[in-house]
N, C-alpha and C positions, 0 to 999 in steps of 0.2 A: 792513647797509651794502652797497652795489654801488658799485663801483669801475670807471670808462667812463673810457679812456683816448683822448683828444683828438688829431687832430693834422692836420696842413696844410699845404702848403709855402706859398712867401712870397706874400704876396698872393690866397691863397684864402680870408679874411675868419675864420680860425679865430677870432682873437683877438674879433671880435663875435660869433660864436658862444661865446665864452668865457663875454662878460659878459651876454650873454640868458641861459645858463644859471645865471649868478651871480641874476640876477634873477627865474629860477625857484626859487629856492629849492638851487640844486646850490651844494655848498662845492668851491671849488679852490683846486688845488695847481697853480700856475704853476710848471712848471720854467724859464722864462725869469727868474722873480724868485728864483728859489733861486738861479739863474745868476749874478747879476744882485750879488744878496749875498757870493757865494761868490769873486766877483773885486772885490769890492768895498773902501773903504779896511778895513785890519785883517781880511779873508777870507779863509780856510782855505785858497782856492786860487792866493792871490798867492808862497809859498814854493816851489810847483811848478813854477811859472811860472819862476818866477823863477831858478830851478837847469835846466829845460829852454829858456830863451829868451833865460838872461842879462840883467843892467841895462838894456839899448838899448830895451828896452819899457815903461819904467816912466818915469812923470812925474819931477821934480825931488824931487817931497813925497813919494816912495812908491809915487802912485797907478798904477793901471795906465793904459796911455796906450792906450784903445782903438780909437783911429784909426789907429795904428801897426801894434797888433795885427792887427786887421781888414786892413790894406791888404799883411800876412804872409801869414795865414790863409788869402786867399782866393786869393792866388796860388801860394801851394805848399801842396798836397795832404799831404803827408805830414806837415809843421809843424800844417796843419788838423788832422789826426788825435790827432794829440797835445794838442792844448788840448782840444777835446774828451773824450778821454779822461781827463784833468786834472778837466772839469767833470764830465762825467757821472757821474763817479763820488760827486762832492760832492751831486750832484742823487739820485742814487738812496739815498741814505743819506738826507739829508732828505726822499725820501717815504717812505719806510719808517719813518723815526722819528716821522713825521705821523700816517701809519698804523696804528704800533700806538698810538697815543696814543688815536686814535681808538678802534680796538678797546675799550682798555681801560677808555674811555668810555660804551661799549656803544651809539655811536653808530648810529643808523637811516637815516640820511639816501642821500641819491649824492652821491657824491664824485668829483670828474672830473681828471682829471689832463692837465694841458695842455702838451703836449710837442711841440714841432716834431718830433723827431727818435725821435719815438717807434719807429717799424722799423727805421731804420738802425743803433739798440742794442739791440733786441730786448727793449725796455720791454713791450711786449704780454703780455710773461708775467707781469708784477705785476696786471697787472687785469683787469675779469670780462669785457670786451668792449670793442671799439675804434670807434670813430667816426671816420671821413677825412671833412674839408672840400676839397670840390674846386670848381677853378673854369677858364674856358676859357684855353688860356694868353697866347692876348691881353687876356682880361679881368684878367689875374693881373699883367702887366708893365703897363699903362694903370694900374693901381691905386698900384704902386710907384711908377712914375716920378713921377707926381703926387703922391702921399705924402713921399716921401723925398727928392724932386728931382736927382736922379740919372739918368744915359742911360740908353734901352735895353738898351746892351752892356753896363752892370754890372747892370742887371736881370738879364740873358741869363746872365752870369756866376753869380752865386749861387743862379738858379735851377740851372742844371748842375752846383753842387756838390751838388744833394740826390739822394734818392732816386727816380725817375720817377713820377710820378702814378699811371701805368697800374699799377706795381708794386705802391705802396701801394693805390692800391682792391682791388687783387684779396688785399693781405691784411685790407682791416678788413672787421669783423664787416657796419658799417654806412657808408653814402656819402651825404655832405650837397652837395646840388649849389649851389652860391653865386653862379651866372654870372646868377641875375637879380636881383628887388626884394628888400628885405627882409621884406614879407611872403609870399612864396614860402620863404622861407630860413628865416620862424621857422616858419611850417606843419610844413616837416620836422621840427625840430627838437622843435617840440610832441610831432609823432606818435611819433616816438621816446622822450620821457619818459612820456608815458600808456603806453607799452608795458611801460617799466621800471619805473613805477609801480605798473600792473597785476601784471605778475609777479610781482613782488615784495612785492607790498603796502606799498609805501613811502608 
């Protein structure tokens, strides 16, 4: 088993590099969906929340009110800090508990771990090599804004909550460039799994 840890800020198309590799044959692990579950109704990380954020953030039903959240989050740094560290911690327990399941499966396969936020927690150390999706950063906000229909300025915004691009390239193993067609983009992607296929004899 080879473990390739994924990742990408908003709008560098990780998340279709997610499902091309689902369709070659790679099994993930979305930490967006472990996310996802984890503040979810009845999830592990609504109790945290909820002693670090107080009732003002939750629906009438319980639920978490993530428009509310999000609109905290992303203008105080430090309250972002915290949920995140809320979540990640939920996230990394769930791929370890994926993981050794695996193991004890004596599964052969690759397994790709799909993390935004993969450097900024220093996930790189659970797996055997990292993969960055990058793209230009106007090609990166034209994608949002049209996706999500939202301004510039909060594009501009959550991309400067992350970690710098330049940063992350110069820590992943490997760099998928995304700023053209998608046959350009699975080309890469190809030549990267024949390499790890090869090595590995997967």
């Amino acid at each position: 088993m080879v473990v390739i840890g994924l990742t990408g800020g908003i709008g560098s198309g990780k998340s279709t590099v997610s499902e091309y590799l689902k369709r070659k044959g790679c099994l993930i692990i979305d930490a967006d969906e472990i996310s996802r579950a984890a503040t979810g109704p009845g999830g592990p990380a609504l109790e945290p929340i909820l002693m670090e954020f107080g009732p003002g953030v939750f629906n009438e039903d319980g639920t978490l009110d993530r428009a509310k959240m999000s609109d905290i989050v992303f203008s105080d740094p430090e309250k972002r800090n915290k949920l995140e560290d809320i979540v990640v911690t939920m996230v990394i327990n769930e791929f370890h508990a994926q993981i050794d399941h695996l193991r004890e499966e004596n599964y052969k396969g690759i397994v790709v771990f799909d993390a935004p936020l993969l450097f900024e927690f220093g996930l790189q150390q659970y797996v055997d090599e990292t993969w960055f999706v990058s793209a230009t950063l106007e090609t990166r906000v034209s994608r949002v804004v049209k996706r999500d229909r939202i301004s510039r300025k909060k594009v501009m915004d959550r991309i400067n909550t992350q970690m710098a691009s330049s940063e992350k390239e110069r820590l992943a193993d490997y760099t998928i460039n995304n700023s053209f067609d998608l046959k350009w983009l699975y080309d890469q992607v190809d030549r990267l799994l024949y390499r790890v296929r090869a090595t590995e004899e997967i």
